[in-house]
N, C-alpha and C positions, 0 to 999 in steps of 0.2 A: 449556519448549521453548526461549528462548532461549538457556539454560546448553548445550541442545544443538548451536544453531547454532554458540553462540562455539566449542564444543568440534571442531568439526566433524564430530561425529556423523550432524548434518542440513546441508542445503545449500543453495542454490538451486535448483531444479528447471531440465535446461537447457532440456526443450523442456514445453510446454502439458502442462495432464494430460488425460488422455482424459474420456467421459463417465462409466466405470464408473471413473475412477481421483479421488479427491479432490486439489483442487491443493495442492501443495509448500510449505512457505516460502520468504519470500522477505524479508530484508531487507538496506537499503540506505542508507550513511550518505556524504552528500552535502557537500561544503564549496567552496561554488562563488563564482563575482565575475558578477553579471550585468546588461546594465542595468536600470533603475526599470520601462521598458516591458515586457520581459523578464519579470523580478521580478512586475507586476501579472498578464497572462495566464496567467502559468502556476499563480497564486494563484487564478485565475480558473477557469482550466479546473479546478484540483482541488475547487474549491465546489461544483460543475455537478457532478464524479463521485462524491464523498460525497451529496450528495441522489440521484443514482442510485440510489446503491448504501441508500441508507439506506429509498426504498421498498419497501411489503411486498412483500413473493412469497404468493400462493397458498398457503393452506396446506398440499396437499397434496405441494408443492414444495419446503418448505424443511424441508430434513434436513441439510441440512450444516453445522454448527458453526462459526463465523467470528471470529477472535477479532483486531481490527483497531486500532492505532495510530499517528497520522499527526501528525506534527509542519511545522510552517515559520515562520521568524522569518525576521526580518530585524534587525540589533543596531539600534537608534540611531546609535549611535554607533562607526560600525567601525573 
């Protein structure tokens, strides 16, 4: 799938998917200056949405395929 993105075969989706539609890709490459406060919340909120997202569903629930990878660093030394 990504050889399709980069290709632009696929896209971003630009609005939500519906219920009978499964959602889009989506991805997104970042190169930002932020402060340390900054930097820690929002390192913060993504922890909080990976345990979300990483609780089960129901079994009768989960049918959709989800193939997820999420990166953030920060250099040592910038």
């Amino acid at each position: 799938m990504i050889n399709d993105i980069l290709s632009g075969r696929r896209g971003h989706e630009p609005a939500a998917a519906t219920d009978a539609e499964l959602p889009g890709p989506m991805m997104m490459v970042v190169d930002k200056v932020v402060s340390r406060e900054r930097a820690a919340e929002f390192r913060a909120r993504l922890d909080a949405l990976m345990e979300e997202f990483n609780r089960p569903d129901p079994g009768a629930e989960a049918d959709v395929p989800v193939n997820f990878l999420m990166m953030f660093w920060s250099p040592r030394d910038p």
